[in-house]
C-alpha positions in Angstrom: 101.3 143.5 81.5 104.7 145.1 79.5 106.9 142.8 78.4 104.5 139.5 79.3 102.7 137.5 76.3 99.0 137.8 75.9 97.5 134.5 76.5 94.2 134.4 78.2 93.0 131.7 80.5 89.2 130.8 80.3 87.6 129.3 83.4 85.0 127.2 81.8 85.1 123.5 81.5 82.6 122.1 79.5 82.2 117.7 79.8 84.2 116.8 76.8 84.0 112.9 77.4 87.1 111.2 76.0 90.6 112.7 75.0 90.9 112.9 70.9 94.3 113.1 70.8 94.6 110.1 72.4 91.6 107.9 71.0 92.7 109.4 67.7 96.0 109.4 65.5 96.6 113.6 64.7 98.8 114.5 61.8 100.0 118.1 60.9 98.8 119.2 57.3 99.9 122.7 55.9 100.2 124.0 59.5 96.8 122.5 60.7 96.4 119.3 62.5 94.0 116.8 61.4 92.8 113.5 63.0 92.5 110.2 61.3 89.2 108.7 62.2 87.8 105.9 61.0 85.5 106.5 58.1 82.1 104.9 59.7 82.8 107.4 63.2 82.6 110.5 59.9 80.1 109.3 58.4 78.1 109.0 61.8 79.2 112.4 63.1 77.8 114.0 59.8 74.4 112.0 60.5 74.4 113.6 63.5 75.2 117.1 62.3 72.0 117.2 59.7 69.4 116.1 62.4 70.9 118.2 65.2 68.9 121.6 65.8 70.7 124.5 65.6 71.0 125.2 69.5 72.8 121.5 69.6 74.9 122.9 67.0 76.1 126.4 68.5 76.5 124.6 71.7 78.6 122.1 69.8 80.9 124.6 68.3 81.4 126.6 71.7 82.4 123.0 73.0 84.9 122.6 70.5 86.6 126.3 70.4 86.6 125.9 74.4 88.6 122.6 73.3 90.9 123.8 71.4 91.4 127.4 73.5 92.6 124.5 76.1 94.6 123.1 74.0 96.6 126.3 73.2 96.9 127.4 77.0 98.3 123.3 78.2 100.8 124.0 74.6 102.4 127.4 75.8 100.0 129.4 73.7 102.3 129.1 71.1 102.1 132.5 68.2 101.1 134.5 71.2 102.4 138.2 70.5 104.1 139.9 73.4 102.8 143.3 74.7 105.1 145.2 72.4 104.1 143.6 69.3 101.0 143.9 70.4 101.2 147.9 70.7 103.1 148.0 67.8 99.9 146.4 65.7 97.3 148.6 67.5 99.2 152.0 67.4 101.5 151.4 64.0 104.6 150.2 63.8 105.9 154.1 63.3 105.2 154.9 66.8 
């Protein structure tokens, strides 16, 4: 792939029920974005999070990088590096 951006494409969907960004409002803190939920929907998610076994859990957490992997292909996969800079970082950037 010389010359081309590295972005790869993952073919599993997992159910992720509703849209957040648009059931939530995101903001953009110190280069991270952040959703403004009420503080009852917290407060219930970390209920959740303290009786859920650890399998719900990992499950959970592939749910949400799968999410946001989405996310980053739909966006451009903005930050990827192209297949020089890429080269240059494996092999040195004196080669």
């Amino acid at each position: 792939m010389a010359g081309g951006r590295y972005c790869a494409v993952m073919t599993a969907q997992a159910d992720r029920g509703r849209d957040l960004a648009g059931a939530y409002e995101v903001i953009h803190l110190g280069g991270e974005a952040a959703a403004i939920v009420p503080l009852a929907e917290l407060r219930r998610l970390r209920a959740v999070e303290r009786h859920a076994s650890p399998e719900v859990l990992e499950d959970a957490e592939i749910e949400a990088t799968l999410a946001a992997h989405d996310e980053w292909v739909g966006a451009g996969c903005p930050g990827a590096l192209s297949h020089e800079e890429v080269m240059a970082e494996l092999l040195g950037s004196n080669r």
